[in-house]
N, C-alpha and C positions, 0 to 999 in steps of 0.2 A: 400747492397749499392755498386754498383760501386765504380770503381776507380777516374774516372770521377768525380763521385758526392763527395766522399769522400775532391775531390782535390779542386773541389767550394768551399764547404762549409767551408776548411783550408782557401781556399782565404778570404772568406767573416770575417770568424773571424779575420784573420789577419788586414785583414781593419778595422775590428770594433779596435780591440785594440791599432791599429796606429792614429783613429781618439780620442780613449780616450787619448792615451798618449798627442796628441797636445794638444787639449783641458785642459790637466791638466796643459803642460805648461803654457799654456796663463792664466789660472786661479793663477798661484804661482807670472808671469809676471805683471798682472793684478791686484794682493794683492798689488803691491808696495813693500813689504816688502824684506827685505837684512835677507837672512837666508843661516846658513851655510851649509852644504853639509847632515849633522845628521837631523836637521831642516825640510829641504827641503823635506827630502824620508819620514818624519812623516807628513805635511804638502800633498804629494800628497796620500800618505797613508788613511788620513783622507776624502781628494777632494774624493777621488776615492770611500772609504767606503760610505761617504752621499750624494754622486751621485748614486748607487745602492740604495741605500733607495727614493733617491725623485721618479727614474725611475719605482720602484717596486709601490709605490702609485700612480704613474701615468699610470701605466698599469691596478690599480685594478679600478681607477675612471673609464679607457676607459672603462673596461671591465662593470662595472657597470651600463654605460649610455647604455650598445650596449644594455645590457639585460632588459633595461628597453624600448627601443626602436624597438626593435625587436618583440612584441605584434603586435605593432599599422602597422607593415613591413606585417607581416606575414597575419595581417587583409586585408592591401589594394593589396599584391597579389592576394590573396584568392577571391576579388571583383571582380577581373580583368579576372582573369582566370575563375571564373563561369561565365561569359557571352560565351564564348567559349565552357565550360565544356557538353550542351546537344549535342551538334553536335560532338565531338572527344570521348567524353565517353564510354567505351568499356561497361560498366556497365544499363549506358541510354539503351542501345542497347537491351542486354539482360534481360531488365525489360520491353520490348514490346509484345505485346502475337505475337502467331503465326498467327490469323488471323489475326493482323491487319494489316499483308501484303500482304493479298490477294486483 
């Protein structure tokens, strides 16, 4: 990996963990609740742990619908492209005899 890519991919992480850290704010802001300084770091401790849990279930649901969806994808290309398939087929071609191009 490049340097380049290396230095993205820092970026991007860093974004991610600058938009979790708000987000946890606003979530301890958003509790209403007066917690002291101990409180608070167990408190976003907890936000932060069962926020990776909801996100991890909600990556296997995507990932479950794609795979249930992805049959019925792979049927209607497969429709698409064989109206196309006798005329570009390298295969078509070479399943014709030789005289019948004479």
């Amino acid at each position: 990996m490049s340097p380049a890519e290396r230095d993205i991919l820092r970026q991007r992480e860093n974004q991610r963990r600058e938009q979790v850290r708000r987000e946890t704010e606003a979530a301890v802001r958003d509790s209403g609740l007066r917690l002291n300084p101990q409180e608070r770091a167990q408190f976003e401790s907890r936000y932060i742990q069962e926020r990776r849990k909801v996100e991890q279930s909600l990556r296997q649901q995507i990932e479950a619908e794609r795979q249930q969806q992805l049959p019925a994808l792979i049927q209607q290309l497969k429709k698409e492209f064989q109206i196309d398939q006798p005329n570009r087929s390298p295969a078509a071609k070479s399943a014709e005899s030789p005289k019948s191009k004479k």
